[in-house]
VOPAGU-2260 file (C-alpha; in pm, 1 decimal, decimal comma):
REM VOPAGU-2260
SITE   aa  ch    i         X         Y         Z
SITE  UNK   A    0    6956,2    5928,1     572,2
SITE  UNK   A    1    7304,0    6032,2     442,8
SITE  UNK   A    2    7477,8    5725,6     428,7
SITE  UNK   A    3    7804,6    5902,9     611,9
SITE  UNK   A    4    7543,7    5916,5     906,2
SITE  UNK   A    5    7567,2    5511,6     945,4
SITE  UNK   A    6    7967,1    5582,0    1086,9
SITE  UNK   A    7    8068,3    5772,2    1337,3
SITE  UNK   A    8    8474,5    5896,0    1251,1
SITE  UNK   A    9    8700,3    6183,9    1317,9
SITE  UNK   A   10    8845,1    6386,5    1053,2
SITE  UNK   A   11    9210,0    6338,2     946,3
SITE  UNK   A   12    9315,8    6636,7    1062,4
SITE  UNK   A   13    9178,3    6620,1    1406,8
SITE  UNK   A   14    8957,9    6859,7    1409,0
SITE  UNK   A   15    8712,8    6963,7    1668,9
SITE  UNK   A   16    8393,7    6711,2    1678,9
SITE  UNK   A   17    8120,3    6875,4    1518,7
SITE  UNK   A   18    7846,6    6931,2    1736,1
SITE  UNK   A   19    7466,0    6851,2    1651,1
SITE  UNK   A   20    7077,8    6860,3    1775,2
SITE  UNK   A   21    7045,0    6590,9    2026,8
SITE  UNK   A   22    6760,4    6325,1    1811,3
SITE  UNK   A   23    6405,4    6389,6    1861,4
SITE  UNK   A   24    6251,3    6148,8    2167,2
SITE  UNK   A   25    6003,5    6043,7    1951,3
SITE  UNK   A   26    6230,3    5897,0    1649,1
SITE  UNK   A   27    6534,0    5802,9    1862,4
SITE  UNK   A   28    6449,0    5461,5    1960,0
SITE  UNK   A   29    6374,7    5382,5    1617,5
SITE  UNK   A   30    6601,6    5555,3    1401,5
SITE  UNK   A   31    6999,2    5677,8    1451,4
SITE  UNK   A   32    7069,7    6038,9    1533,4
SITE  UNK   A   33    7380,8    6249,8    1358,7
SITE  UNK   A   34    7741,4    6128,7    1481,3
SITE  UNK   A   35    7896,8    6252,7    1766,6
SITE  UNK   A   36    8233,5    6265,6    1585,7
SITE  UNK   A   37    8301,1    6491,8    1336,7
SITE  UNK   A   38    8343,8    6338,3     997,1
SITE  UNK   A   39    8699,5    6276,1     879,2
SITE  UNK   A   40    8754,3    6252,0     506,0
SITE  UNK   A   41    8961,3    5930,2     380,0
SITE  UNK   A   42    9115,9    5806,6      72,1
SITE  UNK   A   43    8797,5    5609,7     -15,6
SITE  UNK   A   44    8539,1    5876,5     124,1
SITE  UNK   A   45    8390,7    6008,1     374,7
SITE  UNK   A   46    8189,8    5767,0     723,9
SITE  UNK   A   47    8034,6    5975,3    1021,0
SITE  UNK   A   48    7869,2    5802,4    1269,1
SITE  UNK   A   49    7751,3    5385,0    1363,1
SITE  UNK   A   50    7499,7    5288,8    1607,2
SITE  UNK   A   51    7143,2    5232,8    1610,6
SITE  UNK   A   52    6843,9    5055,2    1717,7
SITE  UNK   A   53    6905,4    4697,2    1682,0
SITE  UNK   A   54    6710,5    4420,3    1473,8
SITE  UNK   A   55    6683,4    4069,0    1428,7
SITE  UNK   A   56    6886,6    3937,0    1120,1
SITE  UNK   A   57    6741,5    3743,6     925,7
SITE  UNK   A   58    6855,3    3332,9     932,2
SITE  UNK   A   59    7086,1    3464,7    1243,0
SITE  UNK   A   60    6906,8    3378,7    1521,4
SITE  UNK   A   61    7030,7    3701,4    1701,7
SITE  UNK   A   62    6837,9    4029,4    1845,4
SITE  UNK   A   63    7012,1    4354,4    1742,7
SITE  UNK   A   64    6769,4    4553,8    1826,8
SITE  UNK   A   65    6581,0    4609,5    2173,4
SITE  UNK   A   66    6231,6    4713,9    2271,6
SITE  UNK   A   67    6201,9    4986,3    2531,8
SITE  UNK   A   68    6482,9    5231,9    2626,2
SITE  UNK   A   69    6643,0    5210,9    2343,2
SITE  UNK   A   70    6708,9    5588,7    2285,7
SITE  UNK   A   71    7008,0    5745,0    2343,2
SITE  UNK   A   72    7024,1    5942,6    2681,3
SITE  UNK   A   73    7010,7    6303,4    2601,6
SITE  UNK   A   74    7164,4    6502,6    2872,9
SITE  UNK   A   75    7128,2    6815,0    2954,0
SITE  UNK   A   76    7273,2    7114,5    2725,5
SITE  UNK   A   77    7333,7    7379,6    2908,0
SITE  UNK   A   78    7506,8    7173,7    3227,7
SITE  UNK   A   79    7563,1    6921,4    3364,4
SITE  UNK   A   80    7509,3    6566,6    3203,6
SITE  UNK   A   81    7293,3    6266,3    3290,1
SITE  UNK   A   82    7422,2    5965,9    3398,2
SITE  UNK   A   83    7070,4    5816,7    3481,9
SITE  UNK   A   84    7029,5    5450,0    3362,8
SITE  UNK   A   85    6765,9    5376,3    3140,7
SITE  UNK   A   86    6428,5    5241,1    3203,5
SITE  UNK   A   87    6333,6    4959,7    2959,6
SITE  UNK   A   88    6490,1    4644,8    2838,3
SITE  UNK   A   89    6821,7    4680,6    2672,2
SITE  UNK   A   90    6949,3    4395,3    2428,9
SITE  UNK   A   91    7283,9    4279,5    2426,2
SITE  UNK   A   92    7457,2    4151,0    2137,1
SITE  UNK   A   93    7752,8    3912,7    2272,7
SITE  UNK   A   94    7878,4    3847,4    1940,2
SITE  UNK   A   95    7731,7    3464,3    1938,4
SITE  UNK   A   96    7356,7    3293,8    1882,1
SITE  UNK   A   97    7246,5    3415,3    2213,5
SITE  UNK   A   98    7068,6    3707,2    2291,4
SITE  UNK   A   99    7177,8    3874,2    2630,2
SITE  UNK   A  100    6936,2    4082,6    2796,8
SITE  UNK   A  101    7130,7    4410,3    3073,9
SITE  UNK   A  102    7053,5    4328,0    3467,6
SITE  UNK   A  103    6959,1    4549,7    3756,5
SITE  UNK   A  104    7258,5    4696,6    3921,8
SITE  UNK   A  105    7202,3    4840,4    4234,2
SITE  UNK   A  106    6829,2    4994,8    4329,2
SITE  UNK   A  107    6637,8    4955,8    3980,1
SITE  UNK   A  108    6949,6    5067,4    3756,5
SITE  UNK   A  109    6928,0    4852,7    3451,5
SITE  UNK   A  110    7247,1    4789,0    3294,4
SITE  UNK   A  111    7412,6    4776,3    2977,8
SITE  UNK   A  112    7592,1    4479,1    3036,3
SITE  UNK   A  113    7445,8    4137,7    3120,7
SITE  UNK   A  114    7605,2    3946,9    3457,2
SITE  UNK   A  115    7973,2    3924,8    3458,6
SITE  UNK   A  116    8060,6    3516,3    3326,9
SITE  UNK   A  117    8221,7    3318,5    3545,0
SITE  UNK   A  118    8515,3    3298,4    3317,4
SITE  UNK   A  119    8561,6    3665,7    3333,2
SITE  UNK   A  120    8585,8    3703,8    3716,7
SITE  UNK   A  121    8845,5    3838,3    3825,9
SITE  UNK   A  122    8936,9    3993,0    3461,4
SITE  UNK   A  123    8892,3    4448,1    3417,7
SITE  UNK   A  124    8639,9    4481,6    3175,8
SITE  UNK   A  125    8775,4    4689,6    2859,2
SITE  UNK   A  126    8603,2    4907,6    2588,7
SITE  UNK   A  127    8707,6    4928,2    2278,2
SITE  UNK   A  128    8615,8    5159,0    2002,5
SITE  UNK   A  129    8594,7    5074,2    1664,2
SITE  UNK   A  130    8614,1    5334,8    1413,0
SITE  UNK   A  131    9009,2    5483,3    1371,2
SITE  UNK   A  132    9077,8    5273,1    1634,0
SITE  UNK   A  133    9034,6    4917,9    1526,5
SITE  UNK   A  134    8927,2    4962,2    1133,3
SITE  UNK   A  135    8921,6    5271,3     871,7
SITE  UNK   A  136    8586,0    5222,1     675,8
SITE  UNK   A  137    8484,6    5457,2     354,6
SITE  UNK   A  138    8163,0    5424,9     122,6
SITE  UNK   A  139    8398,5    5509,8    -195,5
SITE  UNK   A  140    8594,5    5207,9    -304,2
SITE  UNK   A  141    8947,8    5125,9    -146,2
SITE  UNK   A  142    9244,5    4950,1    -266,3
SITE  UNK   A  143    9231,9    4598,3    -100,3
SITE  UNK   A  144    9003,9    4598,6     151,4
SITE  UNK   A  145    9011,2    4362,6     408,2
SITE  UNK   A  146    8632,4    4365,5     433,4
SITE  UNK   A  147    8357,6    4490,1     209,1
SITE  UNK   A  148    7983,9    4499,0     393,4
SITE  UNK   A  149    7691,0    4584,4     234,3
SITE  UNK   A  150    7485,6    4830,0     422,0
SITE  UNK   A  151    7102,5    4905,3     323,2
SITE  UNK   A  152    7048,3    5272,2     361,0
SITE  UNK   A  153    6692,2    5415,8     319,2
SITE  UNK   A  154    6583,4    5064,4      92,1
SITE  UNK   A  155    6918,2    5132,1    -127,4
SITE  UNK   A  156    7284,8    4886,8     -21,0
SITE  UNK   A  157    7615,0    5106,1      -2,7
SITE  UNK   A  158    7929,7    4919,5      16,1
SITE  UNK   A  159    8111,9    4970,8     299,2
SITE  UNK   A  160    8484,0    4903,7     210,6
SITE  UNK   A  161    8704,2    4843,5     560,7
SITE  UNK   A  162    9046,5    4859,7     673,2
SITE  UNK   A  163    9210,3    4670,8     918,7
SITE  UNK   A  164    9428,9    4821,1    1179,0
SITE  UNK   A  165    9800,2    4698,3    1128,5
SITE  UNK   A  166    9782,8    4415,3    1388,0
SITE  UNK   A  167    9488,5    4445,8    1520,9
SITE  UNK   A  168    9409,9    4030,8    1540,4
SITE  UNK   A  169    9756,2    4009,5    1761,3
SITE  UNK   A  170    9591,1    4308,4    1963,5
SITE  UNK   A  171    9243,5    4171,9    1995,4
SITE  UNK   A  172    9419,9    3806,3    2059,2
SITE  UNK   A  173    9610,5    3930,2    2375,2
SITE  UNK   A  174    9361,1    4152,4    2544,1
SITE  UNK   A  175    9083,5    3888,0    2463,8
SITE  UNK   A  176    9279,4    3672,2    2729,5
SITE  UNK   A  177    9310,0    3929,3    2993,7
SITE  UNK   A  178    9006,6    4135,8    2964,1
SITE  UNK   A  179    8638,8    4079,7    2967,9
SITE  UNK   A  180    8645,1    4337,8    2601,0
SITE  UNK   A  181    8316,2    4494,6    2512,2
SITE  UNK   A  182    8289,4    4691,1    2141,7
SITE  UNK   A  183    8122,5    4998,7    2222,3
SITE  UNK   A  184    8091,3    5237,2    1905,7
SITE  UNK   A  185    7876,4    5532,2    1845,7
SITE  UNK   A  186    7813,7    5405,6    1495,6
SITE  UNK   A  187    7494,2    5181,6    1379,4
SITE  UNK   A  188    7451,4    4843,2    1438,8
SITE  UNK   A  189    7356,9    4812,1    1079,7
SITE  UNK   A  190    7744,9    4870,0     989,0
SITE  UNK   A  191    7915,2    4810,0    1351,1
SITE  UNK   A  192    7718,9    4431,0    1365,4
SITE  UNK   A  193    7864,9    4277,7    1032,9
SITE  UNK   A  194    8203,7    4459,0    1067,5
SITE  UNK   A  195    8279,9    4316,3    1381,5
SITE  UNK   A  196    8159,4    3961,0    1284,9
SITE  UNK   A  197    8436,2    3939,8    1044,3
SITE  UNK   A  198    8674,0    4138,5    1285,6
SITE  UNK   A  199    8623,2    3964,5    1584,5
SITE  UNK   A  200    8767,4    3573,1    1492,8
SITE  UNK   A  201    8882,3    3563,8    1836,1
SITE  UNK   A  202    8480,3    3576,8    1978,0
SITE  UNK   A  203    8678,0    3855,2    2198,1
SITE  UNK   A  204    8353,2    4095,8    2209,9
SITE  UNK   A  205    8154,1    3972,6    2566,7
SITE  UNK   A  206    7926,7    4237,3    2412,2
SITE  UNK   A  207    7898,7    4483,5    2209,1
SITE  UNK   A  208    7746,3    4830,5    2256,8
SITE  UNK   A  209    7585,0    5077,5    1952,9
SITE  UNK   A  210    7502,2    5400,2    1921,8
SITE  UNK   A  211    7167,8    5426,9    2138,9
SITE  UNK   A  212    7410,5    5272,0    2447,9
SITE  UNK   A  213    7560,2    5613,7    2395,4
SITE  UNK   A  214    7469,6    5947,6    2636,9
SITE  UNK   A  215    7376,4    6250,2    2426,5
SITE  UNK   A  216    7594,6    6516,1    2579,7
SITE  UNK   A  217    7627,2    6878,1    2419,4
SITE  UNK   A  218    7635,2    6796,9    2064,3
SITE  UNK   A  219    7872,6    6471,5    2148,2
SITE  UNK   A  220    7809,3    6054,4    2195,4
SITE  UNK   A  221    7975,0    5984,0    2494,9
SITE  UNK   A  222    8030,8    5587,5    2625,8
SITE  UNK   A  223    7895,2    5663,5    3015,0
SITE  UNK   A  224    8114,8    5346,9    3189,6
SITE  UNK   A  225    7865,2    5412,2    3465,5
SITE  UNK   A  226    7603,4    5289,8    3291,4
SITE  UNK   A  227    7808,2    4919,1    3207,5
SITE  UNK   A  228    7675,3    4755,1    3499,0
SITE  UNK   A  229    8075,8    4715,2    3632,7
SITE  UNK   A  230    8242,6    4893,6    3889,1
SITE  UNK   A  231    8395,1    5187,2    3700,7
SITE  UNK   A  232    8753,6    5168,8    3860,0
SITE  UNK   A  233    8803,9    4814,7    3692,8
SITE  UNK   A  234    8670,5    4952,0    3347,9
SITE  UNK   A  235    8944,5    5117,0    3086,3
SITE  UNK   A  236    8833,0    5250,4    2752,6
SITE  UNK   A  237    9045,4    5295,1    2458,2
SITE  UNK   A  238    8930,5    5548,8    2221,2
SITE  UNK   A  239    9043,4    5756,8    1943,7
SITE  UNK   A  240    8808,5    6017,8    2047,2
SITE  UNK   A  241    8843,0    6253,3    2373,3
SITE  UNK   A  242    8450,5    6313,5    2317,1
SITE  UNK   A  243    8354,9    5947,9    2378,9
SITE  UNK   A  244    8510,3    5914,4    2764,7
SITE  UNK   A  245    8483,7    6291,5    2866,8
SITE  UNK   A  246    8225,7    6171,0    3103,4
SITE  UNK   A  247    8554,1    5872,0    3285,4
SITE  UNK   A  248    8902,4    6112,8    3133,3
SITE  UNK   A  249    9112,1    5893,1    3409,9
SITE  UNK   A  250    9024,5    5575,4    3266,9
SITE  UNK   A  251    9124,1    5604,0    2904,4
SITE  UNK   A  252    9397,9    5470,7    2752,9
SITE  UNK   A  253    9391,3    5736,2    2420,3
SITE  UNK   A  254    9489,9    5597,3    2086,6
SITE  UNK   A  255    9571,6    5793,4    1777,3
SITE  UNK   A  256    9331,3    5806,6    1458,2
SITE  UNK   A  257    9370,6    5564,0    1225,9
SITE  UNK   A  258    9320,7    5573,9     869,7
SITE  UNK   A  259    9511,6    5408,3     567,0
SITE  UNK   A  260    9908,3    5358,2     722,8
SITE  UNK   A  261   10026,9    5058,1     720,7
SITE  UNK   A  262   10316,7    5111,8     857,1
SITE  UNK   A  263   10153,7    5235,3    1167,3
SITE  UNK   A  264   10243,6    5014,3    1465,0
SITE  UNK   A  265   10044,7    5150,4    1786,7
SITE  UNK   A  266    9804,7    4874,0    1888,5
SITE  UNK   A  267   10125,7    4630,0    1921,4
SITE  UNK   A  268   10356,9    4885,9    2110,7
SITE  UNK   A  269   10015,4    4891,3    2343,0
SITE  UNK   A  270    9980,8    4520,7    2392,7
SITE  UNK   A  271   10291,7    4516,3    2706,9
SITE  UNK   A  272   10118,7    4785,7    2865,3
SITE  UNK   A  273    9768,5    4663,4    2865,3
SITE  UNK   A  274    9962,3    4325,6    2988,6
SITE  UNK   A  275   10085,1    4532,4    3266,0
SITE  UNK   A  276    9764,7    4681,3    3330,1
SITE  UNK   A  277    9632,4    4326,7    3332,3
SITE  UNK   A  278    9803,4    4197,0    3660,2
SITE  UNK   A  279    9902,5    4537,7    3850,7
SITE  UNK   A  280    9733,4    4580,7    4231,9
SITE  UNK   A  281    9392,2    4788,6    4184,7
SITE  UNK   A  282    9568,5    5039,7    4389,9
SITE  UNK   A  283    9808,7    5093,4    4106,8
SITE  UNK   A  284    9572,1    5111,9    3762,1
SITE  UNK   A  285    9486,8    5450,7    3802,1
SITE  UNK   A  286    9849,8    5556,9    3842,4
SITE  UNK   A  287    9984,1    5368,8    3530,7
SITE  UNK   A  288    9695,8    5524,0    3330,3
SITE  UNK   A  289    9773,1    5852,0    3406,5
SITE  UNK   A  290   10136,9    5767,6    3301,2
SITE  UNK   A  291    9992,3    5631,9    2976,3
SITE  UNK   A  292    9809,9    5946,0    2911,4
SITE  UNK   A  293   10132,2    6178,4    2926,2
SITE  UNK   A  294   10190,5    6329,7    2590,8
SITE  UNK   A  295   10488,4    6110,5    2435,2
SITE  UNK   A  296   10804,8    6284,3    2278,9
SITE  UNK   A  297   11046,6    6017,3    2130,8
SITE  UNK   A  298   10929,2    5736,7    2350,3
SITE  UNK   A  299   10976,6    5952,1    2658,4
SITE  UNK   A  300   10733,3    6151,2    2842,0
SITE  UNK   A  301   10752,7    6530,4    2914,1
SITE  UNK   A  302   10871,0    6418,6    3278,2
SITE  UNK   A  303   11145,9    6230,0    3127,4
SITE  UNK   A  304   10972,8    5881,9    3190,2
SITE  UNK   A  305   10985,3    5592,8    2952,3
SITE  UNK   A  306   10700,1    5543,7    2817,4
SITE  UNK   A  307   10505,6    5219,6    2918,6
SITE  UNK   A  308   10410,2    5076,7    2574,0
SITE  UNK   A  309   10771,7    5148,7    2443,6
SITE  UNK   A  310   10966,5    4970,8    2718,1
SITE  UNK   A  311   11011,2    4627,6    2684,4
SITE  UNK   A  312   10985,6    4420,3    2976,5
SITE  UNK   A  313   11385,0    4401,9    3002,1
SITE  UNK   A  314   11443,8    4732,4    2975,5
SITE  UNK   A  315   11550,6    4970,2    3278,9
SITE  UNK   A  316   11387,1    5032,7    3564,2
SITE  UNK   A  317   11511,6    5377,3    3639,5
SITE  UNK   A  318   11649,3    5642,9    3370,8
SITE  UNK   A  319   11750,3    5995,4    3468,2
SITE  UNK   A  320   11886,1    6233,1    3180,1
SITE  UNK   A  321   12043,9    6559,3    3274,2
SITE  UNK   A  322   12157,3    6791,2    3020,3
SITE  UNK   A  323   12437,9    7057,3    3089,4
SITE  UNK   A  324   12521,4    7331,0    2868,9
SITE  UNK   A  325   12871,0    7499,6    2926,3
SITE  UNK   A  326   12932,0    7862,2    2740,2
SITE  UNK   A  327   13298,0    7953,7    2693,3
SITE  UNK   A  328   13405,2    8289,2    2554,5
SITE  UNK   A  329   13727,3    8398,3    2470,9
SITE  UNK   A  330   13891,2    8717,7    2358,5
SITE  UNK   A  331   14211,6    8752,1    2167,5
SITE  UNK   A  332   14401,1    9093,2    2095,1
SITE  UNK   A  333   14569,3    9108,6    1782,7
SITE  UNK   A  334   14792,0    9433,1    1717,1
SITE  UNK   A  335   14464,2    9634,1    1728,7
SITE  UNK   A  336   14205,7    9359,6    1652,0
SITE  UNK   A  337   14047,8    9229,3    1942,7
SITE  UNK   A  338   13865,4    8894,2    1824,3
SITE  UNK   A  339   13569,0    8718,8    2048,6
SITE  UNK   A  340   13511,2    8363,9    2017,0
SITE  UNK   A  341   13231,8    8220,7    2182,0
SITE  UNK   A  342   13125,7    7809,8    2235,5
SITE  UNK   A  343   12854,5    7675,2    2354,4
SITE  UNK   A  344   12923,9    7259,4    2440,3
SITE  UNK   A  345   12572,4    7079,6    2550,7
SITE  UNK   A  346   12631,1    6748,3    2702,8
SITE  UNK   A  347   12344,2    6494,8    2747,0
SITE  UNK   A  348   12414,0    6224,7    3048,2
SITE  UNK   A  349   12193,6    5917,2    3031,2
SITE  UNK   A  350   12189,6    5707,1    3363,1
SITE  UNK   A  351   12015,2    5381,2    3332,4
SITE  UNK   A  352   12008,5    5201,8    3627,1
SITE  UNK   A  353   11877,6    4825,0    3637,7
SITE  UNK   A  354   11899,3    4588,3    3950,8
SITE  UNK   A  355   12113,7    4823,5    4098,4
SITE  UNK   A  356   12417,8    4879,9    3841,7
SITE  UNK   A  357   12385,8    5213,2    3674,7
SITE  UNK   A  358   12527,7    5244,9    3307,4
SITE  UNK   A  359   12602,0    5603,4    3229,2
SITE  UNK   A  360   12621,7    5721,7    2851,7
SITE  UNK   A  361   12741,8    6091,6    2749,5
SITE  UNK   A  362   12692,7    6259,4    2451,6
SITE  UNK   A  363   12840,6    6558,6    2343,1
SITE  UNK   A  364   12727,8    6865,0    2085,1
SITE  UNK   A  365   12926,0    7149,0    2011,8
C-alpha cells in the first residue's frame, strides 16, 4: 500500500477530488480502499486518505476493528446512491477502554452510533472531520510537530508528523460541552486512532467513525448522517471537503483547508456560531446554517449580512449599507476651448441599528 493511501486530504490548491474504483467486496472489509479526497501536497509531503478496518491494540483493551459489515457501502455509479444501512456488527470506538457496539434504529437498520448517553440528551450530535480541518499530517518530516505517530505500512513504520489546527483545543473544549461530537474521517484507523488519542484531551469524541463508516459514492467517501443512528435534522457536519456531506449539503457548516498557517484563526471565529447553533429553536438550525454557508466577502455576506462567526455577541442586530454614486459633468468655454470635466463621488451609508437607536456612518470617495 502507498503509504499516502493511509490519509485521506485535499490538495492545496483545491482541486477537484480525484475520483477512484470503488474497493473490491472481497478485500474491503479487510483492507482500506484509495481516498476519496484528492491528495494535497504539503510542506512535509504528501497524505491521501485514513480509515480502515479496525483492530484490537495491543495492551489497549480497545476493538478498532469490527467483524461483519465492515466494508464500505459502495453505491451505485451511474445514479443514484445507497443509503442502505449495513448488515453486520459495526464497532465503535468511543475514544475510552470500552468497546461500543451500533444499535438497531428503526426496522432492522443497524447503526453507526451506539444509544445516545444520557448526558448527551438533549445535545445535536456534531461531526467533525479531521484531516485540514482539525490537523495537517505529512509522511516527510515537519518543523515542530505537535505530534509524531508511527504508522506500520505493509510490515514497514512511517512517521506520521502532525499539525495542530491554530486553536483547535479551545474549539474542541467548547463544542465538547454543547454537542454530543463524533470524529468521522475517511482516513484509516491505523493513523486516525493514535492521532486523535493525543488530539482529543478533552475525551470530546462520543465516537469516532473510519473510513469503512464511509458510503462509496462515484469515485468519492461520503459521511451518510443517515446512517448515524440520530435524527438527521439535529446532526451538523463540519468538513473541509464538499465530497464528504454531498449526500446532507444543508447540514454542513464548511470550513476551509488547513495546512501549515499559523496565523489562521477560523475554528475560533466559529466557536460563537456553533454556540448559537447550540441553543437556537429546531425550527431555526436549518436557517442559520444556510446563513453560515453564504460565501463571505470581508466578514459580510453577498446579501449584505454579517456574518455569524464574525459578529460578536454585542454587535448589531440590524445593518443596512446603501451605496450611491453621483456623476457630475461640467463644461467650460474658454475663448475657443471648450473643456469637460467629469466626477464621479460614491458615498457608502452604514446604518447600524441596535435596540432600536440607529447609528449612521458615511463615507465618501471621489
Amino acid at each position: 500500500m502507498d503509504p499516502s493511501g493511509v490519509i485521506t486530504q485535499v490538495q492545496r490548491d483545491e482541486e477537484p477530488l480525484a475520483t477512484f474504483p470503488p474497493p473490491p467486496a472481497a478485500a474491503a472489509a479487510a483492507a482500506a480502499a484509495v481516498t476519496t479526497k484528492a491528495s494535497k501536497p504539503r510542506k512535509g509531503g504528501l497524505l491521501h486518505s485514513l480509515l480502515c478496518c479496525w483492530r484490537r491494540r495491543s495492551g489497549s483493551g480497545r476493538l478498532r476493528g469490527a467483524g461483519n459489515g465492515d466494508q464500505a457501502d459502495q453505491g451505485d455509479q451511474g445514479g443514484g446512491h445507497n443509503h442502505q444501512g449495513q448488515t453486520g456488527t459495526h464497532t465503535i470506538n468511543t475514544g475510552n477502554s470500552a468497546t461500543l457496539q451500533g444499535h438497531h434504529d428503526g426496522a432492522n437498520k443497524l447503526s453507526l452510533l451506539p444509544p445516545l448517553r444520557p448526558s448527551d440528551q438533549g445535545k445535536m450530535c456534531l461531526v467533525i472531520d479531521l484531516d485540514e480541518t482539525l490537523v495537517h499530517s505529512s509522511f516527510k518530516p515537519v518543523s515542530n510537530p505537535d505530534f509524531v505517530v508511527p504508522v506500520e505500512i505493509e510490515g514497514s513504520v512511517h512517521q506520521v508528523y502532525v499539525l495542530k489546527r491554530p486553536f483547535v483545543d479551545e474549539f474542541l473544549e467548547r463544542v465538547g460541552a454543547l454537542y454530543e461530537c463524533v470524529l468521522f474521517t475517511a482516513s484509516l484507523s491505523k493513523y486516525a486512532d493514535p492521532v486523535a488519542d493525543l488530539l482529543d484531551k478533552w475525551n470530546v469524541f462520543r465516537g469516532r467513525l473510519f473510513r469503512e463508516s464511509c458510503a462509496f459514492y462515484r469515485g468519492n467517501y461520503v459521511k451518510d448522517l443517515n446512517r448515524l443512528g440520530r435524527e438527521v435534522h439535529r446532526v451538523v457536519i463540519i468538513d473541509n471537503s464538499p465530497a464528504s456531506y454531498m449526500f446532507h449539503p444543508d447540514n454542513a457548516v464548511p470550513v476551509g483547508s488547513w495546512f501549515d498557517d499559523m496565523a489562521d484563526t477560523e475554528l475560533r471565529d466559529l466557536i460563537p456560531f456553533f454556540d448559537r447553533l447550540a441553543h437556537a429553536p429546531p425550527q431555526e438550525v436549518y436557517g442559520l446554517l444556510r446563513q453560515q454557508q453564504q460565501p463571505q466577502v470581508g466578514g459580510l455576506s453577498q446579501t449584505g449580512t454579517m456574518h455569524p462567526a464574525i459578529v460578536s455577541p454585542t454587535a448589531a442586530a440590524t445593518t443596512t449599507i446603501v451605496i450611491t454614486t453621483t456623476t457630475t459633468t461640467a463644461t467650460t468655454v474658454t475663448g475657443k476651448q471648450q473643456t469637460t470635466t467629469t466626477t464621479t463621488t460614491t458615498t457608502t451609508t452604514t446604518t447600524t441599528t441596535n435596540n432600536g437607536q440607529a447609528t449612521p456612518t458615511t463615507t465618501q470617495y471621489s
